[in-house]
Structures are given as structure tokens and as C-alpha cells.
C-alpha positions as CSV (number, residue, x, y, z in Angstrom):
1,X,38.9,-34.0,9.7
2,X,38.9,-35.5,5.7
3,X,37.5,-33.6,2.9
4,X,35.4,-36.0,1.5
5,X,34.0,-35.4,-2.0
6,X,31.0,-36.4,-3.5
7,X,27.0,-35.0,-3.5
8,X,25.1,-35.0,-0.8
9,X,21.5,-36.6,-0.8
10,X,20.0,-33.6,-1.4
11,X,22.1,-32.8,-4.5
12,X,21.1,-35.9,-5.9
13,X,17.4,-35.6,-5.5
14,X,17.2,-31.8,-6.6
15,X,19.5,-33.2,-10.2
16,X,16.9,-35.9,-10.3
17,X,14.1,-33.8,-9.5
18,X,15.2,-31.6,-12.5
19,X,15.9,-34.6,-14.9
20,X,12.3,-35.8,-14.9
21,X,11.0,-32.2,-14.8
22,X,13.0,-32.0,-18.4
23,X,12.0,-35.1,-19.6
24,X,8.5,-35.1,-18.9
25,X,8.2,-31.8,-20.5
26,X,9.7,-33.2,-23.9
27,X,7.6,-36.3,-23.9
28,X,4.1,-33.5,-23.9
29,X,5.9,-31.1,-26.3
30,X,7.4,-34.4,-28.6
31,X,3.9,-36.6,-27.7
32,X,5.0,-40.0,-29.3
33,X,2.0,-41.5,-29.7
34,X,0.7,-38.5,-32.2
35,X,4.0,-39.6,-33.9
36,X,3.6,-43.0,-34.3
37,X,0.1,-42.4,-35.7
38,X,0.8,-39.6,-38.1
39,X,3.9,-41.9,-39.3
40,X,1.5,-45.1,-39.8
41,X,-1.4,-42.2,-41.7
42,X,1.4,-41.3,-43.8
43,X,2.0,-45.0,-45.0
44,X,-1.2,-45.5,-45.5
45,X,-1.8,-42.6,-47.9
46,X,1.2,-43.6,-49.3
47,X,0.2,-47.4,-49.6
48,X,-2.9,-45.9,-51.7
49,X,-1.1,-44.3,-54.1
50,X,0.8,-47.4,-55.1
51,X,-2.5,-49.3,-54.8
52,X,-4.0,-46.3,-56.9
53,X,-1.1,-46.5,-59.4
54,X,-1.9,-50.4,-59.9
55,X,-5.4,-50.0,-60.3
56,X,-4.2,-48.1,-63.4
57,X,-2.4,-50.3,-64.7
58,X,-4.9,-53.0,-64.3
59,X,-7.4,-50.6,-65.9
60,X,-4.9,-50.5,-69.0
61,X,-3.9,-54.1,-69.0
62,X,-7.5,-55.1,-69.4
63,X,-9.9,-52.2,-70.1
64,X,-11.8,-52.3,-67.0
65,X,-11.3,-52.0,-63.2
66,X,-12.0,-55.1,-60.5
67,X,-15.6,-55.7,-60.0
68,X,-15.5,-56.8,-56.7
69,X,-15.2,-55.4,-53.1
70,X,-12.2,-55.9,-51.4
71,X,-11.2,-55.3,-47.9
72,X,-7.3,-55.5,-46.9
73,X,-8.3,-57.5,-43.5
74,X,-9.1,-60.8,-46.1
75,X,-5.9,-61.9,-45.9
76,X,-2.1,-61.9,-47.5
77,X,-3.3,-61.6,-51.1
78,X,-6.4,-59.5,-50.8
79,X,-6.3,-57.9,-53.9
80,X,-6.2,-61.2,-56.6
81,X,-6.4,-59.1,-59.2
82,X,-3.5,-57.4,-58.5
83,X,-1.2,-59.8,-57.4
84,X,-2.1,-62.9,-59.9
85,X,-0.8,-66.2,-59.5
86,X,1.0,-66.1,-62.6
87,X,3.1,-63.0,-62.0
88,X,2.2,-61.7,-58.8
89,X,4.7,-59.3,-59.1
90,X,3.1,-57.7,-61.9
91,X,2.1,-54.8,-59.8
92,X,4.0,-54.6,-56.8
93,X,7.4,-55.5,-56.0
94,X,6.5,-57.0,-52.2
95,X,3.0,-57.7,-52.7
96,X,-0.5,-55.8,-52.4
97,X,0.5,-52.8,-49.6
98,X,-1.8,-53.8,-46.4
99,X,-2.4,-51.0,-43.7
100,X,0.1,-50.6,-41.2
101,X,-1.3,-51.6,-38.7
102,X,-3.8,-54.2,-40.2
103,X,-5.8,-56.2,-37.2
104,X,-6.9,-59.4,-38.7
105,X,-10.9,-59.3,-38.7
106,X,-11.6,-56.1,-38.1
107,X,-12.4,-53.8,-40.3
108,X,-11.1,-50.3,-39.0
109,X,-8.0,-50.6,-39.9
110,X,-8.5,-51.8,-43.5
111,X,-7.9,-50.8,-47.1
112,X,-10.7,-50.8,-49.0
113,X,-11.8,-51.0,-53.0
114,X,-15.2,-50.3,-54.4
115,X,-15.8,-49.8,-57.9
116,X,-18.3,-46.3,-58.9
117,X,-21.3,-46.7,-60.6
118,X,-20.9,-48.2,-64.4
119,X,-17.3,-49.3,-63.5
120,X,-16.3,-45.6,-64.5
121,X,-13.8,-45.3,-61.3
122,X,-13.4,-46.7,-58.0
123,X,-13.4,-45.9,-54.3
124,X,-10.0,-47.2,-52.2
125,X,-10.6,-45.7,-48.7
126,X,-8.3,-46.4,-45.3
127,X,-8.8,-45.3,-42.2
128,X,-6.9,-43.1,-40.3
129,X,-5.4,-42.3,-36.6
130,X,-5.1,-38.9,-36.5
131,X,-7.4,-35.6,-38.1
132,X,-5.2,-34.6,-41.2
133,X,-5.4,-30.9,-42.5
134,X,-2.9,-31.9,-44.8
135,X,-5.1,-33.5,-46.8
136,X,-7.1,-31.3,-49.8
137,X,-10.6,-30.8,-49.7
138,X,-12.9,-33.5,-51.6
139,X,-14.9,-32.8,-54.8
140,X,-18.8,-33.3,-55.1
141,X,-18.2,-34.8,-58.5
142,X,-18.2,-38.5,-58.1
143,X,-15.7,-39.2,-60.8
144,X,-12.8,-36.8,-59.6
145,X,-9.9,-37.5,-58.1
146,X,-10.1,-36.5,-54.5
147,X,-8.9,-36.9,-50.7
148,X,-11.6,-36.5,-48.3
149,X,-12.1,-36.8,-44.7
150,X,-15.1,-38.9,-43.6
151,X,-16.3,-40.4,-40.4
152,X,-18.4,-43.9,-39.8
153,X,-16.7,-45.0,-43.4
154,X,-16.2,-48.9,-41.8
155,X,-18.3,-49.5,-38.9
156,X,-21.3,-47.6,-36.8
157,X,-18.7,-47.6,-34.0
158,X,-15.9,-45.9,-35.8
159,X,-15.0,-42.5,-35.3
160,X,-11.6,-42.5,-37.2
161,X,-11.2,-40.3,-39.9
162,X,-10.4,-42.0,-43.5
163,X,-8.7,-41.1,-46.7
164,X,-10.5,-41.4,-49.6
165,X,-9.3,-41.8,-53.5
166,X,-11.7,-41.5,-56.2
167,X,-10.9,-42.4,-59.7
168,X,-10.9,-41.7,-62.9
169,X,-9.1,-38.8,-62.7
């Protein structure tokens, strides 16, 4: 009789069997969806600094901050102020940062600007996937710099968590 070589069905099925056994324990342990959101939660906070940084400039440019609400779902050039027609790379190299991932006309994924009472400071908020204990604790006074985690900042609905900057410093 020939020797033949090879693996018997049953081989095969016990590898297989221990393949996906392996793999499906790295997908729970790795979770890429908890990834992908803590990578776009990074960008945003990230996208607020530079946002943050213009506002700054703005404020020294013309002695005040914007007056006016704005909400990153309004479009391409949300933030006029920042991105003027004349140079709108005054601020930004590749435009106004927008959040990742930005769903036209809906607000819970949005940046968002509010100017404090008297124009001493602004709000710029974002919503975010995950619950971040990264982020440090918020102040009570109004017109600190500070991260905080809120609930319910865009719609009734919402449940995300946001990061908030408050300005002046």
C-alpha cells in the first residue's frame, strides 16, 4: 500500500478550530471599534487645540473674539472668521479642522464656538465616542482654561460625552 501524505479532515478542522479560537480572542482583547473611536476622540481634541490656537490669533489680530455661534456641521468654511476670503490661510494651513467624523446636519458630531459672557472668552466644545479619564478635571470658574466631560451638550437625545475648552486662559 502507498504512504500517502497530507492531513486528514480531522487535522484540518481541529487547526481551524484553533485559528478562530485565536483570532476571536485578539479581536475582544484588541476591540477595534474602541480603537477607531478613541483615534477619532484624539483628533478631535486635537482639532480644538488648533482651533483654540486660532481663536488666539484672531483675538490678537483684532482685539476681540467672533461674536457669533458656530457649529462645524454648517458647511466647508464654518468658521468665516477664521478662514477669510482674502487669505483663508491665515490661520490654518488646510482649512477650519472639522470633526472626524462630521455627519452633515446633525449636530452630535460637531464642533462648536460660543463666545462667554462680555466677550471675555469662548466655549469650543466636540463631542466625543468614548468616556475619556485622560482628560483633567474642569474648573468652576468660567474664565479658565479647562477640559470637562459633559453629557446632553448638543441634543436631548445625546448621551456622548464632550470636550470642552474655555478661554481666556
Amino acid at each position: 500500500m502507498k504512504n500517502k501524505r497530507g492531513f486528514t479532515l480531522i487535522e484540518l478542522l481541529v487547526a481551524v478550530a484553533i485559528i478562530a479560537i485565536l483570532v476571536t480572542g485578539a479581536v475582544v482583547v484588541v476591540n477595534p471599534i474602541q480603537v477607531i473611536y478613541k483615534g477619532r476622540d484624539s483628533k478631535r481634541v486635537q482639532d480644538l487645540k488648533e482651533i483654540q490656537k486660532a481663536l488666539e490669533l484672531y483675538h490678537q489680530d483684532s482685539g476681540k473674539y467672533p461674536p457669533v455661534i458656530r457649529i462645524s456641521t454648517a458647511g466647508a468654511n464654518w468658521f468665516p472668521e477664521l478662514a477669510p476670503a482674502a487669505d483663508p490661510n491665515r490661520y490654518f494651513k488646510k482649512g477650519v479642522p472639522k470633526d472626524p467624523r462630521n455627519i452633515w446636519g446633525t449636530q452630535r458630531y460637531a464642533y462648536y464656538y460660543r463666545l462667554a459672557s462680555a466677550g471675555k472668552g469662548y466655549f469650543l466644545m466636540a463631542g466625543l465616542e468614548t468616556v475619556s479619564n485622560d482628560l483633567p478635571e474642569s474648573s468652576d470658574d468660567a474664565y479658565l482654561f479647562a477640559w470637562k466631560s459633559c453629557k446632553n451638550i448638543f441634543t436631548a437625545a445625546n448621551s456622548t460625552d464632550c470636550v470642552l475648552y474655555r478661554n481666556p486662559f
